[in-house]
C-alpha positions in Angstrom: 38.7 -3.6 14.4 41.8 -4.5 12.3 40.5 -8.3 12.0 37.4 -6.5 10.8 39.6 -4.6 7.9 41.5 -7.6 7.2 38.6 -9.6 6.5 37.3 -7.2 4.4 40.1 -6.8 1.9 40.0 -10.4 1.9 36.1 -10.4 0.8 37.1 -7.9 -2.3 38.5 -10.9 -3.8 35.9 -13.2 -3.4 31.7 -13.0 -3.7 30.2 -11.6 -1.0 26.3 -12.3 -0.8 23.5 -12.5 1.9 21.8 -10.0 4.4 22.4 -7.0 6.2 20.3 -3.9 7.9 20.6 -0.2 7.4 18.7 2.3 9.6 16.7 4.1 6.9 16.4 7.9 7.5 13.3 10.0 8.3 12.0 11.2 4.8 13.0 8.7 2.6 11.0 5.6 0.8 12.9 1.9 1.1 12.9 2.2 -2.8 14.9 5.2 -2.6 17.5 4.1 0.2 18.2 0.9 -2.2 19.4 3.3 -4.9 21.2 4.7 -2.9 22.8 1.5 -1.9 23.4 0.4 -5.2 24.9 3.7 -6.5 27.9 3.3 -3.6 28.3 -0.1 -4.2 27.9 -0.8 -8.0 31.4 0.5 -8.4 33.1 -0.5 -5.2 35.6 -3.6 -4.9 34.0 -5.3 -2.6 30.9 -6.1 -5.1 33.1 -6.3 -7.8 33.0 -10.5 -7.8 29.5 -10.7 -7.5 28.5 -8.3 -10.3 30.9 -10.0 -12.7 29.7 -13.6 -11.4 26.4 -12.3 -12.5 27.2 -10.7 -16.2 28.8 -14.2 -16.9 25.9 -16.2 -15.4 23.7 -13.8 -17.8 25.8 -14.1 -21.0 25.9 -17.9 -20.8 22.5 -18.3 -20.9 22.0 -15.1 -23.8 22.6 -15.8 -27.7 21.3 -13.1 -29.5 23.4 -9.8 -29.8 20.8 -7.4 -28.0 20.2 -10.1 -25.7 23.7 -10.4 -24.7 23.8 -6.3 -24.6 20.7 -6.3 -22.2 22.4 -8.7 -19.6 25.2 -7.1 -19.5 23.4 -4.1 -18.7 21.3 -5.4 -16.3 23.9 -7.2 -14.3 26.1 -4.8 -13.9 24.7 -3.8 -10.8 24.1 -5.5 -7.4 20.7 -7.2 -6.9 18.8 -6.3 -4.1 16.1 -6.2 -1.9 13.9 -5.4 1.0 12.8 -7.7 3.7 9.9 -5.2 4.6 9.0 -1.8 3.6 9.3 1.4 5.7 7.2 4.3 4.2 8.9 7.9 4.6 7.7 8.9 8.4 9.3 5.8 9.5 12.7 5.5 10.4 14.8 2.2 11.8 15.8 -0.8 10.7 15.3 -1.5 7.0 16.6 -5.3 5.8 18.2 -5.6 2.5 19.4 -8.6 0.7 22.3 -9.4 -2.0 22.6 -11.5 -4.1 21.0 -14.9 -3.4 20.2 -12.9 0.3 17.3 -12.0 -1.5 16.1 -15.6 -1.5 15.7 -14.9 2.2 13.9 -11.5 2.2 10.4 -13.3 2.6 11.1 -15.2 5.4 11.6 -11.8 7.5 7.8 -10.4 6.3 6.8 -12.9 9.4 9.1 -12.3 11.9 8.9 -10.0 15.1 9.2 -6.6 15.3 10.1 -4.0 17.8 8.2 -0.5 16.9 8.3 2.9 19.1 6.0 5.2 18.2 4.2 8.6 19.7 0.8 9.1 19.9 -0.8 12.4 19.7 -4.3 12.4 20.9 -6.9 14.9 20.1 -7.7 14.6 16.1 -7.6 12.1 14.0 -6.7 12.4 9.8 -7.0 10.1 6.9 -3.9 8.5 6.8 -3.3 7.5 10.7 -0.7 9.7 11.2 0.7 13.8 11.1 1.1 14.1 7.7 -2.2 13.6 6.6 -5.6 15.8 6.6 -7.9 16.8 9.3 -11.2 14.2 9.6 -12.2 15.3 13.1 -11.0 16.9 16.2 -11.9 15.6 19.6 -11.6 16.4 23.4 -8.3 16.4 25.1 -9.0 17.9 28.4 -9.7 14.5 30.6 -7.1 12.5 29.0 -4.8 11.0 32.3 -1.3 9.3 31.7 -3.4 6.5 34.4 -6.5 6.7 31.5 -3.6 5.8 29.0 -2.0 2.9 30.6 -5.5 1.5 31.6 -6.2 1.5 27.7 -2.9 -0.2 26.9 -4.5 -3.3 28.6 -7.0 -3.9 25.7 -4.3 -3.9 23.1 -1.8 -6.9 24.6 -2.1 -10.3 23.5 -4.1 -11.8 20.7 -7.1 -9.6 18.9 -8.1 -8.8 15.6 -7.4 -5.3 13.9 -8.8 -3.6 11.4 -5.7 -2.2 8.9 -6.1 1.7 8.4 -8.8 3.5 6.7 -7.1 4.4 3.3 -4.6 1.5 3.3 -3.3 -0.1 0.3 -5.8 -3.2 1.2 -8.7 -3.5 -1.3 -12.3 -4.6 -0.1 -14.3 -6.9 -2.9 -11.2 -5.7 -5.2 -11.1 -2.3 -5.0 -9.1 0.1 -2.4 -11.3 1.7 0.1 -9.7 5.4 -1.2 -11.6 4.5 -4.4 -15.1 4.1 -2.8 -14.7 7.7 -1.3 -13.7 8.8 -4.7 -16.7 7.9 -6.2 -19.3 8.3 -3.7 -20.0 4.7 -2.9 -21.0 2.8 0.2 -18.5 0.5 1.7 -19.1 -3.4 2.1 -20.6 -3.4 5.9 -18.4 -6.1 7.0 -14.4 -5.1 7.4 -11.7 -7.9 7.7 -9.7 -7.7 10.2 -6.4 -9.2 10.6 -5.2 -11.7 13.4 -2.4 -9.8 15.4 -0.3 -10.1 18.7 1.2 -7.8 21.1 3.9 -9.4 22.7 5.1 -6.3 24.7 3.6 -2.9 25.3 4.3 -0.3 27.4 4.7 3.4 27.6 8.2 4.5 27.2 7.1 8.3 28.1 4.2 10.2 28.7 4.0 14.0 27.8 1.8 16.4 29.7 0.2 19.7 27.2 2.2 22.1 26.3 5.7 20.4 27.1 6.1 18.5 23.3 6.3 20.1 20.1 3.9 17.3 18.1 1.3 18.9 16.3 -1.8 18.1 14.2 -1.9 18.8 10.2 -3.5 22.1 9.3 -5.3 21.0 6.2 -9.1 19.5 6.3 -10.1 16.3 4.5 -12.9 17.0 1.7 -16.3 16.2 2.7 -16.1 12.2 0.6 -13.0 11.5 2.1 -15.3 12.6 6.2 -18.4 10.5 5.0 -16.0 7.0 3.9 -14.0 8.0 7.3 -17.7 7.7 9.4 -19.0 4.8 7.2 -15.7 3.0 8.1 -16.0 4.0 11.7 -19.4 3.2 12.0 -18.8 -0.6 11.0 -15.8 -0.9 12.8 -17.4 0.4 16.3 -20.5 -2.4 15.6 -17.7 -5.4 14.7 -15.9 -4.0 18.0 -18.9 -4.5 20.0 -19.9 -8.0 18.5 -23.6 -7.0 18.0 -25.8 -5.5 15.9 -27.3 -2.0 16.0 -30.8 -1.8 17.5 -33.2 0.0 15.2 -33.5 3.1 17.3 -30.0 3.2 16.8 -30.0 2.7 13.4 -32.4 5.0 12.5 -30.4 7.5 14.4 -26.8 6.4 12.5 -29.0 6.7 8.9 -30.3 10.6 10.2 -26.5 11.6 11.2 -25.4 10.2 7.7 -28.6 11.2 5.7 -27.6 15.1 7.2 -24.2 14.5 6.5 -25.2 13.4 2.4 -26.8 16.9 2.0 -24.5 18.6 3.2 -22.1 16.9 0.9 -24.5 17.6 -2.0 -24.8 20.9 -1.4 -20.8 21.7 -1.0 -20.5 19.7 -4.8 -22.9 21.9 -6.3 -21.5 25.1 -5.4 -18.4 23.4 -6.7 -20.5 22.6 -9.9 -21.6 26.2 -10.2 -17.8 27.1 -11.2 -17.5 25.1 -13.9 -18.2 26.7 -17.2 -20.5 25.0 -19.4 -18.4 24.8 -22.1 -14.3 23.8 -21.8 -12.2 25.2 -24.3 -11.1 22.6 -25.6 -10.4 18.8 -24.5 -7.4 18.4 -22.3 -5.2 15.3 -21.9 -5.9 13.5 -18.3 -2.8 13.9 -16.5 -0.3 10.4 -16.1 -0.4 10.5 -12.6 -4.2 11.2 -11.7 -4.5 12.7 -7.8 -4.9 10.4 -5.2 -6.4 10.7 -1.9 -3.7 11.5 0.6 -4.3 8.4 1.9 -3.2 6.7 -1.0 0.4 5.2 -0.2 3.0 4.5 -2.5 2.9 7.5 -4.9 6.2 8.9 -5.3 7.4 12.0 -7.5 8.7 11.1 -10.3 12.6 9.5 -9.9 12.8 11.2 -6.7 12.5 8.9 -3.0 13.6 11.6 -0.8 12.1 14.6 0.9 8.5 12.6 0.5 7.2 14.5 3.4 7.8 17.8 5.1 10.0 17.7 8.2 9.1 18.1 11.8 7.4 21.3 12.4 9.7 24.1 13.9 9.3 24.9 17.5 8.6 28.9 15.9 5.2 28.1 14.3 2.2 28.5 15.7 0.4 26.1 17.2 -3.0 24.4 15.5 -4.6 24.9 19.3 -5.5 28.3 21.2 -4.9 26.0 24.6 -1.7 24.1 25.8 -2.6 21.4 23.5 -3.3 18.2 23.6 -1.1 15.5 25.4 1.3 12.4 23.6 2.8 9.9 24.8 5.7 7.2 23.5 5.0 4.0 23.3 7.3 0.7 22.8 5.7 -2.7 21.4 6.7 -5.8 20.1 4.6 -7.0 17.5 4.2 -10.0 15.4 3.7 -10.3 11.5 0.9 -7.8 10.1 0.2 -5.2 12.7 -0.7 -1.7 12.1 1.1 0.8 13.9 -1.1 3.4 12.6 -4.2 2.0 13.7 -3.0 1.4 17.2 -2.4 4.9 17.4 -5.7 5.5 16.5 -7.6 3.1 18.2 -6.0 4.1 21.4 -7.4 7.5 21.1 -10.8 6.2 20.6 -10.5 4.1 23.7 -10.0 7.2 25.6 -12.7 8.5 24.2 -11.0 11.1 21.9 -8.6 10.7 19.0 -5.8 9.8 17.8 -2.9 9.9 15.3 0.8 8.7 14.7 3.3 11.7 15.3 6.8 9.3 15.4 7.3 5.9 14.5 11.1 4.2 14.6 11.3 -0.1 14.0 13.9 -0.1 16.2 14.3 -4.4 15.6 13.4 -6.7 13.5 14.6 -10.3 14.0 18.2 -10.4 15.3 18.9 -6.9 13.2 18.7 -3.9 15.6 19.5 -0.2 15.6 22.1 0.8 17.6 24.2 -1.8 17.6 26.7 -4.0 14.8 24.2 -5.4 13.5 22.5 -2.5 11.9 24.5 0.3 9.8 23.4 4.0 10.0 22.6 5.2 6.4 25.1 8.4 7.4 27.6 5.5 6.3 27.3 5.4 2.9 28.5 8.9 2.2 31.7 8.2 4.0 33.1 6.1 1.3 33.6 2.5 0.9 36.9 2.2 3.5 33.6 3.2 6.2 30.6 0.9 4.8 32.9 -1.9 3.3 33.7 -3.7 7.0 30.4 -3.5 8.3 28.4 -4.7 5.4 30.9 -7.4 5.0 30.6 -8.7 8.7 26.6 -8.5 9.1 26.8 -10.6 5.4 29.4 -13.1 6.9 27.6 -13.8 9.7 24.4 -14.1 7.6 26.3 -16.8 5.8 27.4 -18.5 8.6 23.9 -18.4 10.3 22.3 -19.9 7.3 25.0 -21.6 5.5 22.7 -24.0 3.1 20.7 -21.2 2.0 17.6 -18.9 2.6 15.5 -20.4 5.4 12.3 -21.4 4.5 9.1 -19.2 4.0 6.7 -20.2 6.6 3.6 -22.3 5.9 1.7 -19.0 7.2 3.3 -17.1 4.5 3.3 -19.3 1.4 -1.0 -19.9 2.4 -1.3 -16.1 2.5 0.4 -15.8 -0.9 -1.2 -18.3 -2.5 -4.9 -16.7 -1.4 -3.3 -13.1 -2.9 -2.6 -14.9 -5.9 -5.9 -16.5 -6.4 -7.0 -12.8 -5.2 -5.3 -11.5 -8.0 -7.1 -13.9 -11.1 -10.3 -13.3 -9.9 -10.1 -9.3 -10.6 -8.4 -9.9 -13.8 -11.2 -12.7 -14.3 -13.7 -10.5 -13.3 -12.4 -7.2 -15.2 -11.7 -9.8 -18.5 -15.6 -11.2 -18.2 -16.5 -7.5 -18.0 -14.9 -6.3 -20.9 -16.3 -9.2 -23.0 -19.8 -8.5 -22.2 -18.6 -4.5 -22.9 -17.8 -5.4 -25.9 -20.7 -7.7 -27.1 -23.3 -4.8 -26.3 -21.1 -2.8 -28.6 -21.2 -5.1 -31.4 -25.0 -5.0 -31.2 -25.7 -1.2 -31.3 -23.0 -1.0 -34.3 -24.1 0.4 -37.6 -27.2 1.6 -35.7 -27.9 5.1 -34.7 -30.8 4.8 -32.3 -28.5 2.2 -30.4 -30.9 -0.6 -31.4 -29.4 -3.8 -33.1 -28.1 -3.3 -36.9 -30.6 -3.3 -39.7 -29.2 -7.0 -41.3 -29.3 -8.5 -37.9 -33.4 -7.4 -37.7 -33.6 -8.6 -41.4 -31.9 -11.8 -40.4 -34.2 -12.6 -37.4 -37.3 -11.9 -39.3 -36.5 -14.2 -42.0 -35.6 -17.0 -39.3 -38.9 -16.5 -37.5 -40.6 -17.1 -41.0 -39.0 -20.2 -41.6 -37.1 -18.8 -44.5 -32.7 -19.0 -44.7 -31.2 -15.5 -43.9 -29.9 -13.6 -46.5 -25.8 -13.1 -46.5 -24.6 -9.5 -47.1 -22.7 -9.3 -50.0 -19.7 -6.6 -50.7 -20.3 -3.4 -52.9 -20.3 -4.2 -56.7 -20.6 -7.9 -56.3 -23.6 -10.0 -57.5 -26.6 -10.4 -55.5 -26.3 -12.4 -52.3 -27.3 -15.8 -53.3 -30.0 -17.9 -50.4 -27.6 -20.0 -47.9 -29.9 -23.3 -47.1 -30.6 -23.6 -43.2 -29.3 -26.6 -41.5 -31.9 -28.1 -38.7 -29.0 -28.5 -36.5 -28.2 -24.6 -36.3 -31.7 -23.2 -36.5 -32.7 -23.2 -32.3 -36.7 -22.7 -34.0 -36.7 -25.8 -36.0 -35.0 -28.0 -33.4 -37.7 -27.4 -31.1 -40.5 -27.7 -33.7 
């Protein structure tokens, strides 16, 4: 331990740079423990080398005054980085990178991870997990912890998985929340993602009644139900690797055909409360509501206390019965797996459902909770003499480990990238094209009332189709327009003549 301190008084002297872990809390986006971060060690000694390494680095390269005044400003703090998000249910091990570490944050989106999560079977909810809203409820009664383990069988090795039903993942461009939002059917065919389970099993099971997991109280609105069946409906059809037979379509078109008029009558009781005439025209808020689904939406400058805690073993429970059972499960799981729709899958194999109560990444590459190479965030409040040692020995031996820099990205990874790029131009291709042809129809209709095309342009094709030269408008108060002569090579009718 007193090498440990040594070494770091040594390191306030010198730059200090690369990559260490901090097990995030329960509550808390990755955004938010990085501020935190930042706030303990912008002013500590141990940064102290870097940051000014960094302002000098900027300066040199500024020559204008409030360029100058902006790189001061913005290196005076450390830069850094995730290797991964956690979103607030999670806890466990959260990678961050300083300085140049951050050069090596991509190479850890592909690595291995070690995930222990809790299943609660019995309902399911739009976002995959507890804190979400109610889409349906399902029997519990003949779920076995033997039934259980028999399912885990289906989910190790190689498969394909479809990501979660309101997942920041767009289909044809657009998230699948949106679709719901405005009433539209989804694309039939879902991608799904090539995933491994490396290691599976079930860590504990409990029976009803014995575990303090509960469902969500609050029901999903009837769009958010009919996207939830659409998407269910395609996924069970891709699962089975055929098509539906047309008795069985017929039948899926009557349960969704119902489930549309029911919808349409629930919106036009809503329509009957609206007054037909507002008071007056309202502003549409900056932060429009999402679906719960949604993910990413934080309050405004705030990154803690995103979701409510763990229900108190005092409330009431959402059942009249002992429950439903849960059980805790340990994987190991390669780059792009959904924990959340494992959870639910594996209540559908049971024939029920299923959501995520828990979830902890307990490892991720060689950083792992629980030990050295992972510091508890409880850490940073204890002052710098607490964090300074560890953070300096898990970026030391970061250094050492990779001494000629950030390994490199996987060929995987940079494809991947490259595909979300070219991803990326074709919307803003697609929106650009969109808004051009927008705009063209507008140009048309201008100066015209009944939304036909403007007077002079009428006036102009006439004169064209009579073989004449159209007449240029001329301003108010100027002298009449004067003839403009035709040129054979600009009039499409005389070409073809």
């Amino acid at each position: 331990m007193r090498a440990v301190s040594n070494l770091w008084k040594m390191a306030k002297d010198t730059v200090v740079e690369g990559v260490f872990a901090i097990n995030k809390p329960y509550g808390m986006s990755s955004a938010q423990v990085i501020r935190d971060c930042q706030t303990q060690m912008n002013p500590s000694g141990l940064f102290k080398p870097l940051i000014e390494r960094d302002i000098a680095a900027k300066l040199s390269e500024s020559k204008q005054e409030w360029s100058r005044r902006r790189a001061v400003k913005k290196g005076s703090q450390v830069k850094m980085g995730h290797g991964g998000t956690l979103d607030p249910l999670a806890t466990g091990v959260l990678i961050l990178g300083v300085g140049s570490g951050t050069k090596s944050l991509s190479s850890f989106l592909d690595c291995n991870k070690t995930y222990e999560t809790v299943v609660l079977f019995g309902a399911s909810t739009d976002t995959y997990d507890r804190v979400g809203r109610i889409l349906s409820r399902r029997q519990y009664d003949e779920i076995t912890k033997e039934k259980v383990e028999k399912a885990l069988d289906d989910f190790r090795g190689k498969f394909q998985q479809i990501p979660p039903l309101y997942s920041a993942l767009k289909m044809e461009g657009k998230p699948l929340y949106e679709y719901a939002r405005e009433g539209k059917a989804i694309p039939r065919e879902i991608a799904g993602r090539d995933v491994e389970v490396t290691e599976l099993e079930m860590v504990e099971w409990y029976e009803p009644g014995t575990h303090n997991y509960r469902w969500p109280t609050e029901e999903a609105e009837a769009a958010e139900k009919n996207l939830a069946e659409q998407v269910w409906r395609v996924e069970k059809q891709q699962g089975t690797g055929r098509k539906l037979t047309p008795d069985e379509e017929k039948e899926e078109e009557k349960a969704l055909s119902e489930h549309e008029t029911v919808k349409k009558k629930f919106e036009e009781r809503q329509d009957g409360l609206i007054r037909d005439k507002p008071a007056k025209k309202q502003r549409p808020p900056k932060n429009p509501a999402l679906m719960s689904g949604a993910l990413g939406q934080l309050p405004a400058g705030k990154g803690s206390n995103l979701i409510p805690p763990p229900p108190s073993a005092d409330e009431p429970f959402p059942w009249t019965d002992k429950g439903p059972p849960a059980a805790r499960i340990r994987m190991k799981v390669t780059s792009g797996f959904y924990v959340r729709s494992f959870c639910h899958d594996l209540g559908a194999k049971v024939d029920s459902a299923g959501m995520m109560a828990e979830l902890e990444r307990s490892q991720q590459g060689d950083f792992k909770v629980g030990t050295d190479s992972c510091m508890e965030y409880g850490d940073l409040l204890k002052g710098e003499e607490v964090w300074g040692p560890k953070v300096t020995r898990m970026l030391n031996a970061w250094t050492e480990k990779y001494p000629n820099g950030a390994p490199q990205v996987p060929q995987k990874r940079q494809n991947n990238q490259e595909q979300q790029n070219r991803s990326r131009k074709q919307d803003r291709k697609r929106k650009w094209e969109e808004n051009k042809k927008s705009d063209q129809n507008s140009k048309k209709r201008r100066n015209s009332s009944s939304g036909d095309e403007a007077p002079a342009s009428k006036v102009a094709k006439t004169e064209v189709a009579k073989g004449e030269s159209p007449r240029r408008e001329s301003p108010k108060g100027s002298p009449k327009a004067s003839l403009v002569k035709s040129s054979p090579k600009t009039s499409p009718k005389e070409t073809e003549a």
